[in-house]
C-alpha positions in Angstrom: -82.1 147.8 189.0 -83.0 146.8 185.1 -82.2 150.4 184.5 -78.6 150.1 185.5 -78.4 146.5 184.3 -79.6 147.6 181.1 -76.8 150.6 180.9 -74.2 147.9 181.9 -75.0 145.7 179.0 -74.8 148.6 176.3 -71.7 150.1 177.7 -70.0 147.0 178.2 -67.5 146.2 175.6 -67.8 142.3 176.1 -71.1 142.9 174.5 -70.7 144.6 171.4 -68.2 142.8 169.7 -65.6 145.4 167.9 -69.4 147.5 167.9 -69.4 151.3 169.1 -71.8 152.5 171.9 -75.6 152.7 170.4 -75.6 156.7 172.0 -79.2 156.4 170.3 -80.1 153.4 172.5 -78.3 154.6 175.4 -80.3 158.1 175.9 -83.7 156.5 174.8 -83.0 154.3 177.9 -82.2 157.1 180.1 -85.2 159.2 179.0 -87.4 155.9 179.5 -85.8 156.3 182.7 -86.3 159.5 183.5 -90.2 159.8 182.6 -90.8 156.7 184.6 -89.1 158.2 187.7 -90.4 161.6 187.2 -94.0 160.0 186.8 -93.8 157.7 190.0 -92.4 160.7 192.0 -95.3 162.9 191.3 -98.0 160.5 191.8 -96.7 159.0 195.2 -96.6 162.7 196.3 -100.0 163.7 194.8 -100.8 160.5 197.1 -99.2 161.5 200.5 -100.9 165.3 200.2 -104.3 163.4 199.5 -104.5 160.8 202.1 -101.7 162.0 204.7 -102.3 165.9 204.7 -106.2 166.2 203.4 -107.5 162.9 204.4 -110.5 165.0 206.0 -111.5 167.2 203.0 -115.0 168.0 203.9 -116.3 167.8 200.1 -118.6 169.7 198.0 -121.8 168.4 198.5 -123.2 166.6 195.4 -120.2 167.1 193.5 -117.3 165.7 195.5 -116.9 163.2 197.7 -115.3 163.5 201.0 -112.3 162.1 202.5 -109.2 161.5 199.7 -111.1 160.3 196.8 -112.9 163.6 196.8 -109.5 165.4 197.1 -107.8 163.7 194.2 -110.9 164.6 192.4 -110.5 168.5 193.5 -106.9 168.5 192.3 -107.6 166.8 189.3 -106.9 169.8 186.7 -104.1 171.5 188.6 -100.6 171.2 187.4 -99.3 168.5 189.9 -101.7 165.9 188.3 -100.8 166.7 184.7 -97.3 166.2 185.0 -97.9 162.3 185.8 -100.4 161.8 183.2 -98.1 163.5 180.8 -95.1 161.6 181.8 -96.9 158.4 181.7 -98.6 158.9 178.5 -95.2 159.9 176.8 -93.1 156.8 178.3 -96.5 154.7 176.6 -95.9 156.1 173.5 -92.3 156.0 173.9 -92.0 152.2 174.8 -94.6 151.5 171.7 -92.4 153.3 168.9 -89.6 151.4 170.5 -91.9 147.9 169.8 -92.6 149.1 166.4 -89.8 150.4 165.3 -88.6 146.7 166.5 -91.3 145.0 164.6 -90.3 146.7 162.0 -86.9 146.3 161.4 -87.3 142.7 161.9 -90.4 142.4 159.4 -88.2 144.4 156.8 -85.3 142.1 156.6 -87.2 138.6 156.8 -89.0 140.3 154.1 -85.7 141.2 152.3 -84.3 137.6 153.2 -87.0 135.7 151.3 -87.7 138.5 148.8 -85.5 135.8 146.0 -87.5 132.9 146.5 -91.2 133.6 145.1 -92.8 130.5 146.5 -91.8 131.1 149.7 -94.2 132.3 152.5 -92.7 134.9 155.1 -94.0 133.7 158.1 -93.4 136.1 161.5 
């Protein structure tokens, strides 16, 4: 629901005042999106085949435990587990350029705002 809320207000015209789509903003949102989607998919499937299908995995004595938790732990390096620890650590970095690309933008022109007046003290 944010998703689509957020598409509504940057394609709306109401908000951008004689403004052009931001295309940038627009696919950064869908590719937040998409990661986020992709990631939750994965895991709640890596989830079902661990506690639905192998909820009785006999482990490996002294090295895995039995039941799920020793199956999640079996699985751990193959390909359907990397794909959700990829996607979640890219949407994590994504979301934090986002912040600082944000932070600084906004430290940049209160810096440029008060940049005539010496005495003054830029405060954020």
């Amino acid at each position: 629901m944010l998703f689509f809320k957020c598409m509504i207000a940057l394609l709306d015209p109401i908000n951008r005042r004689g403004e052009r789509v931001k295309w940038g903003l627009v696919s950064y949102t869908v590719v937040m999106f998409s990661l986020a989607t992709v990631y939750t998919t994965t895991n709640l499937h890596i989830l079902s085949i661990s506690y639905v299908d192998n909820r009785e995995f006999p482990g490996i004595e002294g090295e895995l435990d039995p039941g799920p938790i020793g199956y999640l732990q079996f699985i751990y390096f193959k390909t359907i587990t990397i794909v959700p620890n990829v996607t979640f650590v890219s949407s994590n970095w994504l979301a934090d350029g986002l912040l600082v690309s944000i932070c600084v933008t906004l430290w940049s022109l209160t810096h440029l705002t008060n940049a005539d007046s010496p005495s003054s003290i830029v405060v954020m």
